[in-house]
GUPA-360087 format. One line per 10 residues: for each residue x, y, z of C-alpha. Coordinates in Angstrom, 1 decimal, padded with zeros to 4 digits, always signed. Layout:
X,Y,Z ~ ...
***
This chain:
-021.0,-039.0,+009.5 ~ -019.7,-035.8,+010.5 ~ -015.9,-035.4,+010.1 ~ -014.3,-032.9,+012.2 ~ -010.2,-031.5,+011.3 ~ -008.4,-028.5,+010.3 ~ -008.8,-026.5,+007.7 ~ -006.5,-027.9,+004.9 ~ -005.4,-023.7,+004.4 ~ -003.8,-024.0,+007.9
-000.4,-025.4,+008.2 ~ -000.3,-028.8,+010.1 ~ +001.5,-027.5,+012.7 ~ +002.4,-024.3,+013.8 ~ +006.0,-024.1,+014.0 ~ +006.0,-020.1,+013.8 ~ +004.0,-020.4,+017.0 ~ +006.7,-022.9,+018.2 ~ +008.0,-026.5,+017.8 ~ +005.0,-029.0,+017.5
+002.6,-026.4,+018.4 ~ -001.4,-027.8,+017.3 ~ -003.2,-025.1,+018.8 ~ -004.0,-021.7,+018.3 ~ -003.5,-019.1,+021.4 ~ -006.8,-017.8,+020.9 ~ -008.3,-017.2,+024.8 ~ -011.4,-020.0,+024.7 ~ -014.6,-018.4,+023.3 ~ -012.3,-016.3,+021.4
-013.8,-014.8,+017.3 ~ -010.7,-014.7,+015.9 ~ -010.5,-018.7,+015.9 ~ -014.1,-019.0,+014.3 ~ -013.3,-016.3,+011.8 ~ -009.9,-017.9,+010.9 ~ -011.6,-021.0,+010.3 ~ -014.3,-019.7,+007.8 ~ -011.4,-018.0,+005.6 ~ -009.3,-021.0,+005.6
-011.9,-023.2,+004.7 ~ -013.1,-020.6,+001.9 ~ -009.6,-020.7,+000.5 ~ -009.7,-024.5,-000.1 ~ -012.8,-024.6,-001.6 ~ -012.7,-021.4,-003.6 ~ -009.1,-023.0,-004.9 ~ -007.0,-019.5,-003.9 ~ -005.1,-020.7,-001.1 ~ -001.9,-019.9,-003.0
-003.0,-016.5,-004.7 ~ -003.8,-015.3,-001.3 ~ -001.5,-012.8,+000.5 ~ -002.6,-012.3,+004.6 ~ -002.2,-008.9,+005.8 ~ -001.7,-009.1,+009.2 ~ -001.2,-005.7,+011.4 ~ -000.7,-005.0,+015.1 ~ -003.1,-006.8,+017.6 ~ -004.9,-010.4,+017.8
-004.9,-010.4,+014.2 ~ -001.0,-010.0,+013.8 ~ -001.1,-013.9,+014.4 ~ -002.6,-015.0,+011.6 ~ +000.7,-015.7,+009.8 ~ +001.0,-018.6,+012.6 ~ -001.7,-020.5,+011.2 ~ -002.5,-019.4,+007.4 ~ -000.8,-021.7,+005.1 ~ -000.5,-018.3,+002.2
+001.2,-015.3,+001.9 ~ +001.6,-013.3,+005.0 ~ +002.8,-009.6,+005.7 ~ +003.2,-008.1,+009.2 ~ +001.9,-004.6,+008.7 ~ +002.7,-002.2,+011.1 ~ -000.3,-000.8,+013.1 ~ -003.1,+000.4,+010.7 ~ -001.4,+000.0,+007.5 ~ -002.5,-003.1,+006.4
-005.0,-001.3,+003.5 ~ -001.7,+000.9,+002.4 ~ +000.5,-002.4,+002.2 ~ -002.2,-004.0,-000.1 ~ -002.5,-000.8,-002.2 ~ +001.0,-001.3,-002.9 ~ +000.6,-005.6,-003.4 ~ -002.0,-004.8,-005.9 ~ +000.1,-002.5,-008.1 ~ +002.4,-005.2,-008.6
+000.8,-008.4,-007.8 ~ -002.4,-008.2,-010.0 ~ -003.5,-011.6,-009.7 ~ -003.0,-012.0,-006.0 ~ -006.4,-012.1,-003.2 ~ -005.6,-009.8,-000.1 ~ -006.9,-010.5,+002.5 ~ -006.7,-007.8,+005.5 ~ -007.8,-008.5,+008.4 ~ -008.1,-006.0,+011.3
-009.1,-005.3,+014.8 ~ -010.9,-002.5,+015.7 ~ -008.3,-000.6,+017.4 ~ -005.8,-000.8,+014.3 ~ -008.5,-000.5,+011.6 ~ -010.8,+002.0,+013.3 ~ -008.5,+004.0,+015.6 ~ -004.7,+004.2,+014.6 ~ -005.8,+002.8,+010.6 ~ -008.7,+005.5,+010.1
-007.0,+007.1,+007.2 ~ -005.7,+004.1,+005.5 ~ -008.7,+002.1,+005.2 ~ -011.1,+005.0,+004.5 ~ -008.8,+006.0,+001.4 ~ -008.8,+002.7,+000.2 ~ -012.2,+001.9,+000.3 ~ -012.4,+005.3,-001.6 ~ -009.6,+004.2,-004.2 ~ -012.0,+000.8,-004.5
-009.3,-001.2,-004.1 ~ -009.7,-004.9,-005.1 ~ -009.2,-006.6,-001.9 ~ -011.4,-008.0,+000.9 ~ -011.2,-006.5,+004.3 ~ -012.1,-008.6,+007.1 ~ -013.0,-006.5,+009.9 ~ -013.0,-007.9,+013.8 ~ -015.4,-005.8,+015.8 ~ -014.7,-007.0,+019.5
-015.6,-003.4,+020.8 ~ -012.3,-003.3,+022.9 ~ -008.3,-003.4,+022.5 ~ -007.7,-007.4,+023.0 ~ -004.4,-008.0,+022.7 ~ -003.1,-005.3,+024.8 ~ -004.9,-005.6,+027.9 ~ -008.8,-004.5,+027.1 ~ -008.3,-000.9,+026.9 ~ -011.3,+001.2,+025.0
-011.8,+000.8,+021.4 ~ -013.3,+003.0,+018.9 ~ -016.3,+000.3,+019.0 ~ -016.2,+000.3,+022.8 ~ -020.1,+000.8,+023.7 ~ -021.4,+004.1,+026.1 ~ -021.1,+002.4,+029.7 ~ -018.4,-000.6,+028.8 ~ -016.1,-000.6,+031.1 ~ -012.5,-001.0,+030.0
-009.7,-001.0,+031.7 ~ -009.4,+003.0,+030.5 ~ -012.9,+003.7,+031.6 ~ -013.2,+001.9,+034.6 ~ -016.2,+003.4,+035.6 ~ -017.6,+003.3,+031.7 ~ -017.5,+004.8,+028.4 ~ -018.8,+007.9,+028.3 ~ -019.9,+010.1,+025.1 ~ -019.2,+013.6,+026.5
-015.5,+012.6,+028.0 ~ -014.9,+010.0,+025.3 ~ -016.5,+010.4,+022.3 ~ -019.6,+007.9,+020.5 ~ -019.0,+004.4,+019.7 ~ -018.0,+004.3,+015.9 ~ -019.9,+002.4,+013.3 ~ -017.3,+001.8,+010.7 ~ -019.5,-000.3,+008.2 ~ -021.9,+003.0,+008.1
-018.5,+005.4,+007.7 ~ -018.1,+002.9,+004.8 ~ -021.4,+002.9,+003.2 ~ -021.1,+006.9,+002.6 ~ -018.1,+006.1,+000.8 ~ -018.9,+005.5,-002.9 ~ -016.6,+003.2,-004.4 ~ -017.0,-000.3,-002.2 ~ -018.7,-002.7,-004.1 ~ -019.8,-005.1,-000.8
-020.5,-004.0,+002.6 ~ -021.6,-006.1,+005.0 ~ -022.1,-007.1,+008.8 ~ -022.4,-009.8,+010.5 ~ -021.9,-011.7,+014.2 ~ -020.3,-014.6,+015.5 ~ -022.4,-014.8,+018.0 ~ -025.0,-018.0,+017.6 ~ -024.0,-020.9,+014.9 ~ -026.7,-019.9,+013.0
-024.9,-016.2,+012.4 ~ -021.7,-018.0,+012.0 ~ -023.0,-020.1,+009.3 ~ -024.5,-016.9,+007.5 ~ -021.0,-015.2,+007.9 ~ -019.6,-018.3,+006.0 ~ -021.4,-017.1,+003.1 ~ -021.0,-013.6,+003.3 ~ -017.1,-014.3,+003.7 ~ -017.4,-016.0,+000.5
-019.3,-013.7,-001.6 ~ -016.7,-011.1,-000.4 ~ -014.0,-013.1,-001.7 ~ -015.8,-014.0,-004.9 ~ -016.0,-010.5,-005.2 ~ -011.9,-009.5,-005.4 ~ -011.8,-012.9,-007.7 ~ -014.0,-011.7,-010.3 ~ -011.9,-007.7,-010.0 ~ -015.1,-006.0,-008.7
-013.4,-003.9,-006.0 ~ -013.3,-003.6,-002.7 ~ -015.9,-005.7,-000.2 ~ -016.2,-004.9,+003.3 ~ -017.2,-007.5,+006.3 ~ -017.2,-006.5,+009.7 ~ -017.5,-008.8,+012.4 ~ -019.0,-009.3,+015.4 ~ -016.9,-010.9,+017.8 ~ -016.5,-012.1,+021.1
-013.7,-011.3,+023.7 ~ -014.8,-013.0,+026.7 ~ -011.5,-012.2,+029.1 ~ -011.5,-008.5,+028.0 ~ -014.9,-008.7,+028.7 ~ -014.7,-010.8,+032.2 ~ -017.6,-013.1,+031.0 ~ -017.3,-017.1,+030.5 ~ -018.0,-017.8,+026.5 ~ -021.7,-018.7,+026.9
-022.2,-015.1,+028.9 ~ -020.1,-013.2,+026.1 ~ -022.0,-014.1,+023.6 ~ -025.7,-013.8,+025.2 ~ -023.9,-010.1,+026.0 ~ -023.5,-009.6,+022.3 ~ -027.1,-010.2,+021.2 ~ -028.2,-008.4,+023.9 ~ -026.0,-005.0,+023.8 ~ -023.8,-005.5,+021.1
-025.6,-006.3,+018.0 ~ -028.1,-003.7,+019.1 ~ -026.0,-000.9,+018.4 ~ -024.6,-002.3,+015.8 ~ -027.2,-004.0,+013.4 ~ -026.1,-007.3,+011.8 ~ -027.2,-006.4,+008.1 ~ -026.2,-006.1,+004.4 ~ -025.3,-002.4,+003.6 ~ -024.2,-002.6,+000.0
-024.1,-005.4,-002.9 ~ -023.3,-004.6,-006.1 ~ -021.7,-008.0,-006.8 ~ -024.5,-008.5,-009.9 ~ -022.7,-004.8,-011.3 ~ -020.0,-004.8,-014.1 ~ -016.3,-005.2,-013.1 ~ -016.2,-001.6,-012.6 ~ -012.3,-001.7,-014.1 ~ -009.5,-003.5,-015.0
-006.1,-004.2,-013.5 ~ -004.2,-001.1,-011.5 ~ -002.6,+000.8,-014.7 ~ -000.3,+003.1,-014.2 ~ -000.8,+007.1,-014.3 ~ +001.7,+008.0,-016.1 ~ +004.6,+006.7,-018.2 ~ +008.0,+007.3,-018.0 ~ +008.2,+009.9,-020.7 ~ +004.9,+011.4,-019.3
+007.0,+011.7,-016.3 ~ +009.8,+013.9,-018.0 ~ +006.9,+016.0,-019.4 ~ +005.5,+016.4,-016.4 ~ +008.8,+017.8,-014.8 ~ +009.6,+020.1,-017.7 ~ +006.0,+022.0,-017.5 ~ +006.3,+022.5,-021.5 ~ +009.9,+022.7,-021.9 ~ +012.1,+020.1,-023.7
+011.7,+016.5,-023.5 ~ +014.4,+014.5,-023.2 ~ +014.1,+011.1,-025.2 ~ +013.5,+008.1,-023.0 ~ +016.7,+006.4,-023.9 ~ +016.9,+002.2,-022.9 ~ +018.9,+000.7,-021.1 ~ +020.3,-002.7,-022.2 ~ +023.4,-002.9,-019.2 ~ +022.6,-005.0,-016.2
+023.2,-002.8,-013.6 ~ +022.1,-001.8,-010.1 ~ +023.6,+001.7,-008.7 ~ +022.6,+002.2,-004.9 ~ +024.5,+005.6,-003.8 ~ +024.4,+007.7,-000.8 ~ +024.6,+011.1,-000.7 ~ +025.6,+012.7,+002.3 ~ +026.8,+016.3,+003.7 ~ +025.0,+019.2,+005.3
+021.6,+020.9,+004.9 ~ +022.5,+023.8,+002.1 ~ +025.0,+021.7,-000.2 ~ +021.8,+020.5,-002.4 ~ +022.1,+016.9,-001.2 ~ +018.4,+015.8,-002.0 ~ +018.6,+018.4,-004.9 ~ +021.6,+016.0,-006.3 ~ +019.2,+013.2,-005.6 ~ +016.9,+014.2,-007.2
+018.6,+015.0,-010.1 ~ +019.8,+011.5,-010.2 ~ +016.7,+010.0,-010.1 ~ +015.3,+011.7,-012.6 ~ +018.6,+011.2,-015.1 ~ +018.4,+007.3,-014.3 ~ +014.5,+007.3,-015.3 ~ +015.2,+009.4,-018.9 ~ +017.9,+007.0,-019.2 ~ +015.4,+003.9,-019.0
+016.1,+002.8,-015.5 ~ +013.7,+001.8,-012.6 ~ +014.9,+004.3,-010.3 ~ +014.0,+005.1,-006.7 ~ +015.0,+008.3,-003.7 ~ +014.7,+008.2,-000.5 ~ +015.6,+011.5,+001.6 ~ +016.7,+011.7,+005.3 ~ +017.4,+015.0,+006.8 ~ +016.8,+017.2,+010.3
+014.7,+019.7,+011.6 ~ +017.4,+022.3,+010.3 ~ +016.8,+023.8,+007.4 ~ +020.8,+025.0,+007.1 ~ +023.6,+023.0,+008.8 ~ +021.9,+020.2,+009.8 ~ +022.8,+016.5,+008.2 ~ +021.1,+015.3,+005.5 ~ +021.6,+012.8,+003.0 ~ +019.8,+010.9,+000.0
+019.4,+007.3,-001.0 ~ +019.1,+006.7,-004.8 ~ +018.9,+003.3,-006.4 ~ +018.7,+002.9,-010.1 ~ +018.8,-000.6,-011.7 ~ +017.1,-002.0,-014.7 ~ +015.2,-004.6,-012.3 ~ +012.7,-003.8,-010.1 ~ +013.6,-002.1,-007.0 ~ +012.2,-003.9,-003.8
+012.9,-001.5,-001.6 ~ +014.8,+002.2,-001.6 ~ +016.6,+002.1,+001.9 ~ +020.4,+002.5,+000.9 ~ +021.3,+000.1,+003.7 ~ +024.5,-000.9,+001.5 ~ +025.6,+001.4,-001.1 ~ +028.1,+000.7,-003.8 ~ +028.9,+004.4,-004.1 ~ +028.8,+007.3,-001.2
+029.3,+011.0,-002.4 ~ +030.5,+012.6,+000.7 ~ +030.6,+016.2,+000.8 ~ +031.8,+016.6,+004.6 ~ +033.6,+015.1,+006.8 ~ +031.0,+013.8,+009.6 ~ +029.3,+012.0,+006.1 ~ +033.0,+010.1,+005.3 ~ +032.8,+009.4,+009.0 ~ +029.0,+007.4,+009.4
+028.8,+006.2,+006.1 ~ +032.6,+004.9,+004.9 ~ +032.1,+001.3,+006.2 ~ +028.8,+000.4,+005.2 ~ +030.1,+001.1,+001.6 ~ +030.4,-002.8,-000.2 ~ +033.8,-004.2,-000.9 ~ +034.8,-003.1,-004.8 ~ +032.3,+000.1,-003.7 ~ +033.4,+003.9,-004.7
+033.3,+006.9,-002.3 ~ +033.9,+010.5,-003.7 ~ +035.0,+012.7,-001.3 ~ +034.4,+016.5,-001.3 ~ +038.7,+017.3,-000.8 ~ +038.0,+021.0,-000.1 ~ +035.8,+020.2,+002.9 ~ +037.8,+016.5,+004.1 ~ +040.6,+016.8,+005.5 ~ +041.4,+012.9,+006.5
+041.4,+010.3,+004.0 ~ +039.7,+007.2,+003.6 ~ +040.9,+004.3,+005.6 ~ +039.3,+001.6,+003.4 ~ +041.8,-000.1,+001.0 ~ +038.8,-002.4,-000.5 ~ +037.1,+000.4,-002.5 ~ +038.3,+002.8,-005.4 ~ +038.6,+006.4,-004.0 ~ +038.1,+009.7,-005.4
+038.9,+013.1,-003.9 ~ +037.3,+016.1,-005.8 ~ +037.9,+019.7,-004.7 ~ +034.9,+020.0,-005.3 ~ +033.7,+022.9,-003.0 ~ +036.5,+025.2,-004.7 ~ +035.6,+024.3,-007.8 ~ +032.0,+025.8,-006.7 ~ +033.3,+028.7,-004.9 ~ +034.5,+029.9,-008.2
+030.8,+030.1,-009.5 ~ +030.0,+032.1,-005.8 ~ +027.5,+029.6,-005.2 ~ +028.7,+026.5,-003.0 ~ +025.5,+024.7,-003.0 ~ +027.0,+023.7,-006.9 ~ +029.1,+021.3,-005.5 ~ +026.8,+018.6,-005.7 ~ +026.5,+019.3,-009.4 ~ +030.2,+018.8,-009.9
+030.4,+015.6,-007.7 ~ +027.4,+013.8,-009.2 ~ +028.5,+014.6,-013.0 ~ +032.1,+013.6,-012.4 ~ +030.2,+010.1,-010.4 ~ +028.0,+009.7,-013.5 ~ +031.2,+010.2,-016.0 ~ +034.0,+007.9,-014.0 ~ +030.9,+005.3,-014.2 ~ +030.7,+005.6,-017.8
+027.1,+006.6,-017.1 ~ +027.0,+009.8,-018.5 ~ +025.1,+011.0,-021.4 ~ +026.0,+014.4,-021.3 ~ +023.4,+015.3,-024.0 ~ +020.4,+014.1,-021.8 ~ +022.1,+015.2,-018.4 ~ +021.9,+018.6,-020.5 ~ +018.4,+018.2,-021.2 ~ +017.4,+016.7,-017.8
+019.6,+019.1,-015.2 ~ +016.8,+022.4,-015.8 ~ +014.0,+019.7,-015.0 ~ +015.1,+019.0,-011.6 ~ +016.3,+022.4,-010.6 ~ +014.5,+024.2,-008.3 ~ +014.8,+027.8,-009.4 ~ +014.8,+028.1,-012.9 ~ +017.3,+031.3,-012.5 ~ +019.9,+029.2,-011.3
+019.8,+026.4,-014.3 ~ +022.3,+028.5,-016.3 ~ +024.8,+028.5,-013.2 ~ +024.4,+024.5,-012.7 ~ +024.9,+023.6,-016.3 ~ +028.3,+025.6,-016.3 ~ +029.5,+024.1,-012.9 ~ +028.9,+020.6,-015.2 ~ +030.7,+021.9,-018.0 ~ +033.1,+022.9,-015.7
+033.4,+018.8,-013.7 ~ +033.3,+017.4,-017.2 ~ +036.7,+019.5,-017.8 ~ +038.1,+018.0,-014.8 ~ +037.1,+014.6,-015.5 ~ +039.2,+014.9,-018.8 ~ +041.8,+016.8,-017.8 ~ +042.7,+014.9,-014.4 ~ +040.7,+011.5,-014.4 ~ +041.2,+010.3,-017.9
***
């Protein structure tokens, strides 16, 4: 007795897709359906259903988090290979799974997936060769054969106005590190059936850490293609699978694990030496407070904003902090607005968009202006005085006002105000370890000739903290 149901990876019903919902939106005759089936099933019987993480960019694939009862991440277009990179630094135990069109993977996602295969990434790519852009209509494809027609070559693809068709499991194979490439076609249940066991041998291969394996598949599209589902795939083994030969490329699933787990390049004190090209190293110092600083820096282009940033990064990671910075300026490379994100906590930092911070260092007025209310209640904002003229209208957040740009003038460089604001910030915090500010400052200045200047404009806000802030 043959007993037909759902794949016990798929949720019962799709309530992502809407309330109730049974079915997939797959067009009939559609390859994603068949090719969602085959994983699901694989992730049941290969016991991984909840190791596995979907990555799911832009196109037919983006639906997979719908149906797949796992992990799921919406990449945006192309990126689903850069999002897994990052999963697999800190998720060493999880199975990614992306899966791809052939506009995102082999037009917008070149770059991505050709560097990971190159990395040798431990993942599984699942690559859906339909030869046309599904989702958006049936425009041309990377994959779209000489003579299709699309709807962007009505009259057919031609090589001279459009370029050749692109074989992306041969742009694979002359890469060197992919452990498993492999195509096959959805085209007769006998090729389904042999794709069922490909699909499982590249899973099997990210389970036992051997690297990154490869499937592309052949795929129908009939609507794209104006065909019933019994014409679309006679049109595949008749044009398709021609010019692209259903075959195994690569297997070196018998090899060694080539290597371990993702380690790190470089530890934090390699870090510090790294940035002091031979000087002195700061000792790492730990951190034992549970804190989590996220502060916004904000002025014009010229006051050293993402210099200050930058400098606070690199204090927070001598000082034994995760620490993160995030820059955001214009086209201007004087008098435009710019401002940096830093976030330094002794957790791990999810993401480093200051969305919230709970301190903004404002060294102008138009930075006071966009960033005062999305300060948190019990927050701090510095403001630069000599620059400010109105004052904060918040009554739900301590308040400094620094003259800070006077202070600089003094030293005849202004651009050392952000010196002045982020030591005094780092002192009123009782953050400040002026020994290893000391040793870390000349790391993270630009030119060298202008360390000696910096340290004396701290000096110089360390005076003013203790003579009008104490």
């Amino acid at each position: 007795m043959i007993v037909k149901e759902k794949p016990k990876a798929f949720y019962d019903t799709f309530e992502r897709k809407g309330a109730g919902q049974e079915v997939t939106h797959y067009c009939p005759g559609c390859g994603h359906g068949t090719a969602h089936k085959l994983i699901a099933e694989l992730l049941v019987e290969l016991d991984i259903q909840d190791r596995t993480i979907f990555l799911s960019p832009v196109g037919c694939s983006v639906f997979a988090y719908y149906y797949m009862d796992t992990g799921n991440i919406q990449c945006a277009h192309g990126r689903a290979p850069a999002v897994g990179t990052g999963i697999r630094r800190t998720h060493k135990d999880a199975i990614l799974i992306s899966y791809q069109g052939d506009g995102d993977l082999a037009a917008i996602g070149t770059a991505e997936i050709i560097h990971a295969a190159n990395r040798g990434e431990n993942m599984t790519v699942f690559f859906i060769n339909n030869a046309i852009y599904g989702m958006t209509g049936g425009q041309m494809a990377p994959t779209t054969l000489e003579g299709q027609k699309t709807l962007t070559t009505p009259l057919g693809r031609s090589s001279g106005r459009d370029g050749n068709p692109i074989g992306m499991a041969e742009v694979m194979d002359a890469i060197k590190a992919p452990v498993y490439i492999e195509r096959v076609s959805l085209s007769t249940p006998g090729k389904v059936l042999k794709a069922r066991k490909v699909f499982k041998k590249a899973l099997e291969n990210q389970i036992d850490k051997k690297g990154f394996s490869f499937v592309e598949v052949l795929s129908p599209c009939p609507i794209n293609w104006k065909m019933d589902p019994v014409e679309a795939r006679s049109w595949m083994q008749e044009h398709l699978e021609p010019l692209y030969p259903v075959r195994n490329f690569r297997d070196g699933s018998h090899l060694p694990v080539p290597h371990d787990d993702f380690i790190p390049f470089m530890k934090e004190d390699e870090i510090i030496n790294l940035l002091s090209s031979g000087g002195a190293i700061p000792d790492v110092k730990a951190s034992e407070s549970d804190l989590e600083q996220r502060v916004k820096i904000a002025g014009f282009g010229g006051q050293g904003v993402l210099s200050a940033g930058i400098l606070l990064a690199n204090y927070a990671i001598a000082s034994g902090y995760e620490a993160t910075w995030l820059p955001s300026y214009g086209p201007e490379m004087r008098g435009g607005k710019a401002n940096a994100g830093v976030i330094f906590s002794n957790r791990s930092i999810g993401s480093p968009v200051v969305a919230e911070p709970n301190v903004l260092i404002a060294l102008n007025s138009p930075s006071l202006t966009s960033f005062e209310n999305d300060v948190e209640p019990g927050g701090l904002i510095m403001v630069n005085s000599t620059l400010v003229r109105e004052e904060v209208k918040r009554d739900d957040v301590d308040v400094l006002y620094i003259p800070a740009s006077e202070m600089a003038r003094e030293s005849g460089v202004l651009a050392t105000a952000n010196i002045i604001m982020l030591t005094i910030y780092l002192k009123y915090k009782g953050l400040a370890d002026t020994e290893l500010l000391r040793k870390v400052l000349p790391l993270s200045v630009k030119r060298k000739d202008a360390v000696d200047l910096n340290l004396k404009m701290m000096e110089k806000a360390l005076a003013y903290y203790d003579r009008e802030l104490a």
